[in-house]
C-alpha positions in Angstrom: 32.0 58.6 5.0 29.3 61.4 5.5 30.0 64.9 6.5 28.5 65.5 9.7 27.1 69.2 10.6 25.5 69.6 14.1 23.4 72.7 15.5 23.1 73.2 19.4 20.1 75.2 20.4 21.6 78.0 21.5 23.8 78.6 17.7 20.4 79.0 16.1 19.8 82.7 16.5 17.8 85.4 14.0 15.0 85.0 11.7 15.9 86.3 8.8 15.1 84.5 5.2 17.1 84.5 1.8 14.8 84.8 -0.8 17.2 83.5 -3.0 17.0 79.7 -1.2 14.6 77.6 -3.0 11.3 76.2 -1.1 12.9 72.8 -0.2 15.9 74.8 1.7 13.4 77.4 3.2 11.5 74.5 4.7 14.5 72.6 5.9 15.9 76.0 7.7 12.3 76.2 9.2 12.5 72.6 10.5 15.8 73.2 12.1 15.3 75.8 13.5 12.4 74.9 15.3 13.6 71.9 16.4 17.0 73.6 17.5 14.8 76.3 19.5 12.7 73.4 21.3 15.9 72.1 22.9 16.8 69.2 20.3 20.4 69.0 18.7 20.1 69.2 14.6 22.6 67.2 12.7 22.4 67.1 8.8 24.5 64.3 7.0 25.1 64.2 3.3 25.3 60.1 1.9 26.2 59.6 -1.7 22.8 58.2 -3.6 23.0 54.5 -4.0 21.4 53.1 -6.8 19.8 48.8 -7.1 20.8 47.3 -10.0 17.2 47.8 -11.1 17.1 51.2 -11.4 21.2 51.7 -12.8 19.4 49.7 -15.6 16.0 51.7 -16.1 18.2 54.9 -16.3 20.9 53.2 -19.2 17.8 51.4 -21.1 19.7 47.9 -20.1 18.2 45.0 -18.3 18.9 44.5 -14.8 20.4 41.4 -15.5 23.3 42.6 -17.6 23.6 45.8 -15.2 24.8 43.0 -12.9 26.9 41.0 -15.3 28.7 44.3 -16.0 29.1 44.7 -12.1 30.6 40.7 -11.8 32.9 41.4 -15.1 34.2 45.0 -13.3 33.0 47.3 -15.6 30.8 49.3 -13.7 32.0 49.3 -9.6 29.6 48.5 -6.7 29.2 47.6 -3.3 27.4 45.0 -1.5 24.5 45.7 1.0 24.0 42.1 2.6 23.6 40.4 -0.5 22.2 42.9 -2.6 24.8 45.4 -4.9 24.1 48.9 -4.9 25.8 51.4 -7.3 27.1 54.6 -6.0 25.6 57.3 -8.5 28.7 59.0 -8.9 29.8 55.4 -10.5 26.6 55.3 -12.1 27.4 58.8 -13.5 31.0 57.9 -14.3 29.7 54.8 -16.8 26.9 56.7 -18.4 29.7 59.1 -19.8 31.7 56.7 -20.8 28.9 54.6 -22.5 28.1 58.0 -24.5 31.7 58.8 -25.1 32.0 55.0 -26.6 28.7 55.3 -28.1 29.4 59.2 -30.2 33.0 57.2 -31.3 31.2 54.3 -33.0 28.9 56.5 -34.7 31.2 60.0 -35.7 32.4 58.3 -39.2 28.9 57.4 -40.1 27.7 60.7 -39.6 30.4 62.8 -40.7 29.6 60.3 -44.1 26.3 61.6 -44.2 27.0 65.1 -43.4 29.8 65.8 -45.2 29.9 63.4 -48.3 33.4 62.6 -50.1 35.0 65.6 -50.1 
């Protein structure tokens, strides 16, 4: 569900800036406050980033294909969008981990091998 935040025009009061905020943020504040001050009612949402299969697969160097076999065997969780899948990134984030985490298990005895020797 998306968090909902709404500004009437009469809560947008002041002009001062925080040089801190980055130039995206500035701009946003600037847009919202003039459309708050022209009479219109400002509502930011927040949406967790979906992801196509396509683009899950560019990011893990795999084939679209198998992104969606891995979606139809369960191993990575997705939702359907008419008849498309879409991958929420925090899912997408979730199995990158755990393909490093599997990946750094296979390979640890090799390397410590070749590091360390037979001590």
């Amino acid at each position: 569900m998306a968090d909902l935040m709404s500004l009437e025009p009469d809560e947008v009061t002041g002009s001062t800036t925080d040089p801190a905020l980055p130039d995206w943020a500035l701009l946003l504040v600037s847009r919202a406050r003039q459309a708050a001050e022209s009479g219109q009612t400002v509502t930011l949402s927040a949406e967790e980033r979906m992801l196509t299969p396509e683009q899950m697969g560019r990011r893990m160097g795999m084939h679209r294909s198998t992104v969606v076999r891995k979606i139809e065997s369960g191993e990575i969780r997705a939702v359907m969008v008419g008849t498309h899948h879409r991958i929420p990134y925090s899912e997408f984030l979730r199995f990158r981990e755990e393909s490093l985490n599997r990946m750094t298990q296979l390979v640890a005895p090799e390397i410590e091998q070749e590091l360390f020797g037979d001590e």
